[in-house]
C-alpha positions in Angstrom: 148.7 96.9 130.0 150.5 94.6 131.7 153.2 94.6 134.9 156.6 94.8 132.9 154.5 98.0 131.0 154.0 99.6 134.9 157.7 98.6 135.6 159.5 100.0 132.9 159.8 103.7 133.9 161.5 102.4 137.8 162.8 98.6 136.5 166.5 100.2 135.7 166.6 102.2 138.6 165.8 99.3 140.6 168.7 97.4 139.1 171.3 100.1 140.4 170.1 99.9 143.7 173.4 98.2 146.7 173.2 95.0 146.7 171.1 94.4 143.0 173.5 95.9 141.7 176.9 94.1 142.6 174.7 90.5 142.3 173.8 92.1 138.2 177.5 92.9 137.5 178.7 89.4 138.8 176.3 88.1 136.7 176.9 90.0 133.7 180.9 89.0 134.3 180.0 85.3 133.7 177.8 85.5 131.3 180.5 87.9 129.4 183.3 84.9 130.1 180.4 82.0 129.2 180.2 83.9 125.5 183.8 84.4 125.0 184.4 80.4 124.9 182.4 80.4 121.6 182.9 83.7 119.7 180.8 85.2 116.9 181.9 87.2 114.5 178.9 87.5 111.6 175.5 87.3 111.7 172.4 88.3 113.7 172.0 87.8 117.3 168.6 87.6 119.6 167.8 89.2 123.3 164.6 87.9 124.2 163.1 89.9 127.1 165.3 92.6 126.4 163.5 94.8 129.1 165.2 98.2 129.0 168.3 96.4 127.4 170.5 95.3 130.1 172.0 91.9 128.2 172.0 94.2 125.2 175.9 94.7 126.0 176.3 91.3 126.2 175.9 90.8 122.6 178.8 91.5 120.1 178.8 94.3 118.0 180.1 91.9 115.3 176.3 90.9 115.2 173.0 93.2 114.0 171.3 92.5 117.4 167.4 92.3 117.5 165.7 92.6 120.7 162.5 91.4 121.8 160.0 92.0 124.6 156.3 91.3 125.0 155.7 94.9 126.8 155.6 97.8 125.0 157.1 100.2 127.4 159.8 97.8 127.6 160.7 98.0 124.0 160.2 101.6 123.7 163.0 102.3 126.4 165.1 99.3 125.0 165.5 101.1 121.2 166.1 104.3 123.2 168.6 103.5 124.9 170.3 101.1 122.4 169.5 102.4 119.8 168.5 98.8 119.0 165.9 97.3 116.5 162.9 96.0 118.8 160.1 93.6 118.1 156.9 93.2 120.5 156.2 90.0 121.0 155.6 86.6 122.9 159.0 84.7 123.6 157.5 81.3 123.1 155.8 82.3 119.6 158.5 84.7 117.6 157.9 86.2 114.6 161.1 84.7 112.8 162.2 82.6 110.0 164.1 79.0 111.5 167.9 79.1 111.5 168.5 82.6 111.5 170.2 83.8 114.7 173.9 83.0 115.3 173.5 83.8 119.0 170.4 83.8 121.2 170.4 85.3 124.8 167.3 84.5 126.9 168.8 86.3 130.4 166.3 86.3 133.4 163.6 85.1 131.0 162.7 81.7 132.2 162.0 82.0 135.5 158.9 83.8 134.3 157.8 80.6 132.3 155.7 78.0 134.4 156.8 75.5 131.5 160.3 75.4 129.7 158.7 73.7 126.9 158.1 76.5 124.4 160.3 78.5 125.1 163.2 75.8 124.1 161.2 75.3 120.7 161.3 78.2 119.5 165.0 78.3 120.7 165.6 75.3 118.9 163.9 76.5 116.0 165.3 79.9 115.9 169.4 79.2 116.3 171.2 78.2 113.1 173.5 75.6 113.4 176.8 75.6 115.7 175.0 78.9 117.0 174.7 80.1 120.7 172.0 80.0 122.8 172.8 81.8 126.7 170.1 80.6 128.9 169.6 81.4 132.7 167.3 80.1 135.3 166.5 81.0 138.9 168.1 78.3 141.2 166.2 77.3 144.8 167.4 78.5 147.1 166.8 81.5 150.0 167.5 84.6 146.8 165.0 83.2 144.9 162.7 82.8 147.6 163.3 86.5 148.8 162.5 87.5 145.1 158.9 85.5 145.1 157.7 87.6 148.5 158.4 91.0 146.5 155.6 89.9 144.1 157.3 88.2 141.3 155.6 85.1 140.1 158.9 83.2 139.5 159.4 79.0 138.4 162.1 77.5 139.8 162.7 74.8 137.0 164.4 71.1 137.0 167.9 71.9 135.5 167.6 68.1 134.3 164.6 68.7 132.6 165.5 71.8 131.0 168.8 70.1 129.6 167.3 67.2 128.2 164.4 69.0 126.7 167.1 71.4 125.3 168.8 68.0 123.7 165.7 66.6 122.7 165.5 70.5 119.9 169.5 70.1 119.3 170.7 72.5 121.6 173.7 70.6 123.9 175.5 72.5 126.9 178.8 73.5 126.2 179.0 75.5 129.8 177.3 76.8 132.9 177.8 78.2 136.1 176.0 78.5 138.5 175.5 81.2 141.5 173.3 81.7 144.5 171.0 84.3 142.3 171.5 82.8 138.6 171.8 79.8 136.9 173.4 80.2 133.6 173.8 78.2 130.4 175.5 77.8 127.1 173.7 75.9 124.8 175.2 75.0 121.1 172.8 73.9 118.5 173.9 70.6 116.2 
């Protein structure tokens, strides 16, 4: 069992709670307005650590959406809620064919990661061509920081780094923006 299994009955309620809350929904906005600059109107799209399914809504119906989270609690209260088709598993070794996914969120994912490295492979691997990929990172800075002394083990990567490793698996940045809580990215795979 691991923590995200332990977190999953409180982790949404958490998320609702003044100020959480209004720093989720800003979020959520600009991811939203990142998406809309390159629509999709067929296909399949991914949410890797879906958790209870909060970037679910951030997918287009337009798209079967699969979700994907390594704890089974998580899953569970995902497909409940979202009615959503779930897979348990590790986001840096997926159980997918290459080129299948038109779109590929990866929200609040990352940060988790003490490399980049695989996680961009199988992103790279995973996103057909001229398809999506929304990415997000934890910035330095004092939120982050706040976020580590409430127990979470959280990598602050090189936003460099992760481009150009992102480059180096055909996945170029088409937009970002960036926030005190969230960085967030639009890759597009040539």
């Amino acid at each position: 069992m691991s923590i995200w299994d332990l977190q999953a009955p409180l982790y949404h309620l958490q998320r609702r709670l003044w100020p959480l809350s209004v720093i989720l929904r800003n979020e959520t906005s600009l991811a939203s307005r990142l998406l809309a600059s390159r629509p999709h109107s067929d296909g399949w799209a991914l949410d890797l650590g879906s958790g209870p399914g909060h970037s679910f809504p951030l997918l287009p119906d337009a798209l079967a959406r699969v979700g994907v989270d390594q704890s089974p609690a998580m899953a569970k209260r995902c497909r409940a809620h979202h009615h959503a088709m779930m897979v348990v598993a590790d986001a840096c070794a997926l159980p997918f064919k290459s080129d299948l996914f038109t779109l590929i969120s990866a929200v609040g994912l990352m940060e988790y990661l003490p490399s980049p490295e695989p996680l961009l492979t199988e992103l790279g691997r995973m996103c057909r061509s001229q398809g999506s990929v929304l990415l997000t990172t934890s910035p330095q800075g004092l939120f982050t920081r706040l976020r580590s002394l409430t127990g979470a083990r959280l990598t602050v990567h090189n936003l460099d780094a992760v481009i150009e490793a992102a480059q180096r698996r055909s996945l170029f940045l088409t937009g970002a923006v960036h926030t005190f809580s969230q960085q967030l990215f639009l890759l597009q795979k040539r």
